[in-house]
C-alpha positions as CSV (number, residue, x, y, z in Angstrom):
1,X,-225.2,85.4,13.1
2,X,-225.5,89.4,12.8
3,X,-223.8,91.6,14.4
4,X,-225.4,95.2,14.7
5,X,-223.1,98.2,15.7
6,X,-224.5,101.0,16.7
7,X,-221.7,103.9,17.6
8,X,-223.3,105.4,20.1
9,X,-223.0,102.4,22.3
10,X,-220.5,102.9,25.2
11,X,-220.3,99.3,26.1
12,X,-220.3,98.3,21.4
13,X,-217.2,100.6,21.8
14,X,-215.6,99.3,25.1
15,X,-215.4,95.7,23.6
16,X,-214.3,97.1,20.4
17,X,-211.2,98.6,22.6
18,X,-210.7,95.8,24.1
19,X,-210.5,93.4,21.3
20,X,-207.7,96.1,20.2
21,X,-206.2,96.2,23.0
22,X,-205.5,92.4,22.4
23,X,-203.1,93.6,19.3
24,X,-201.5,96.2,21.6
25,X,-198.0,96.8,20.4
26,X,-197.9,95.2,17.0
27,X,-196.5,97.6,14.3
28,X,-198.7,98.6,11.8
29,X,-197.6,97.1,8.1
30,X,-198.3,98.8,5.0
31,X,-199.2,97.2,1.9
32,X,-196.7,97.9,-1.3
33,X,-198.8,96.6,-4.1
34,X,-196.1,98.2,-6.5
35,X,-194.2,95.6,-6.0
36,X,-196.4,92.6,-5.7
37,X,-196.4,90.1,-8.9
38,X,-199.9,89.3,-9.2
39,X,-200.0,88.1,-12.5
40,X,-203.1,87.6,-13.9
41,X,-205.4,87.5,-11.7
42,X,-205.5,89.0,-8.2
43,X,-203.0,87.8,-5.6
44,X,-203.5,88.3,-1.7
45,X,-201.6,90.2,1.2
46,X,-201.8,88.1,3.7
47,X,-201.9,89.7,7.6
48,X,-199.6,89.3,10.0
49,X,-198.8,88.8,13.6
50,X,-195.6,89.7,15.0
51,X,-196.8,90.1,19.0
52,X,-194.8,86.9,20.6
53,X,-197.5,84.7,22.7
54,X,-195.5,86.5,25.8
55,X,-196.9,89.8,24.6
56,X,-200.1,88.4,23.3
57,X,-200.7,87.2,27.1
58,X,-199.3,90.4,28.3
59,X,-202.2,92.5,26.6
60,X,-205.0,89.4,27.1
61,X,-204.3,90.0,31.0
62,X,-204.4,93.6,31.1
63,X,-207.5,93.5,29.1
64,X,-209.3,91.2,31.5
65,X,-208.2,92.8,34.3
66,X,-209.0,96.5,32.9
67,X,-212.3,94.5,32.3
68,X,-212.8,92.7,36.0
69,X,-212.4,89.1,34.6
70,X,-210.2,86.4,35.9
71,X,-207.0,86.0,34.0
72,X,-205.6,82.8,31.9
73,X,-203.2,81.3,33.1
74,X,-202.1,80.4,29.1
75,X,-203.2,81.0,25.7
76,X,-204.6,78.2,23.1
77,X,-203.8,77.7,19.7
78,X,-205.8,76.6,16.7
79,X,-203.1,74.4,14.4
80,X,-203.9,72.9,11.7
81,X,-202.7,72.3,7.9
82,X,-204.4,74.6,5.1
83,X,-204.1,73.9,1.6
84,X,-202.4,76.8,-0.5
85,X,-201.5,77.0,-3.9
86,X,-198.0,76.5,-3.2
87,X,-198.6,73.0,-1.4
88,X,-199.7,72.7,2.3
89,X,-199.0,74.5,4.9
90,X,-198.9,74.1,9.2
91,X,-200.8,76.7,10.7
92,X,-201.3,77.9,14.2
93,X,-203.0,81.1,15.4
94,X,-204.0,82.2,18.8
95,X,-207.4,81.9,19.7
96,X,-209.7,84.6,21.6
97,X,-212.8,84.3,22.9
98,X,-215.6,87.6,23.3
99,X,-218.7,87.2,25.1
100,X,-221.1,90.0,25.9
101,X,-224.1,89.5,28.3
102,X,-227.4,90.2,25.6
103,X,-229.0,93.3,26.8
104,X,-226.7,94.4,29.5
105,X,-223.9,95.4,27.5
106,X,-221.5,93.9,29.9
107,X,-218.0,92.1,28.8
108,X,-218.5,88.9,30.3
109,X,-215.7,86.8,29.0
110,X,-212.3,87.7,27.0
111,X,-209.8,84.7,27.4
112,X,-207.3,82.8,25.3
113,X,-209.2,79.9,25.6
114,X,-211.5,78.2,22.5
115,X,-215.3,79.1,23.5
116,X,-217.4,76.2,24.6
């Protein structure tokens, strides 16, 4: 898939706010690489979520309101066990949906539900 952004698209930059307006309220975290150990090869910073699901359903339902959709009544999870290189590890993120009618421009969908 390819995604074209063109700036001076009201409705590119509306779903662009919304999407941020998902992450409402989470403090922004600066890298210190100064005091990162990567040894010899690079390491990674990993990101981070500190929103609780309350606040993450919080800003999901202000969004699809501001946006005339229906609200969730929860949010879904992806879980699952990744592989690192310090042994396994559980997983479990929220999971957003965005859909945009083609052509129109207009936010159809925003939910915490997996797309189907």
């Amino acid at each position: 898939m390819r995604l074209q952004f063109d700036g001076n698209q009201t409705f590119q930059l509306k779903a662009i706010e919304s999407v941020a307006d998902l992450l409402q309220g989470q403090p922004r975290r600066l890298a210190d690489f100064s005091t990162l150990d990567l040894g010899p090869m690079f390491g990674s910073v990993t990101n981070r979520l500190d929103l609780s699901t309350d606040h993450l359903v919080e800003n999901l339902h202000l969004v699809q309101h501001a946006n005339g959709i229906a609200a969730d009544a929860e949010l879904q999870f992806i879980e699952d066990t990744i592989r690192t290189v310090s042994g396994d590890r559980q997983v479990r993120f929220a999971n957003f949906s965005v859909e945009m009618e083609t052509g129109t421009g207009k936010l159809t969908y925003i939910s915490g539900r997996p797309w189907s």
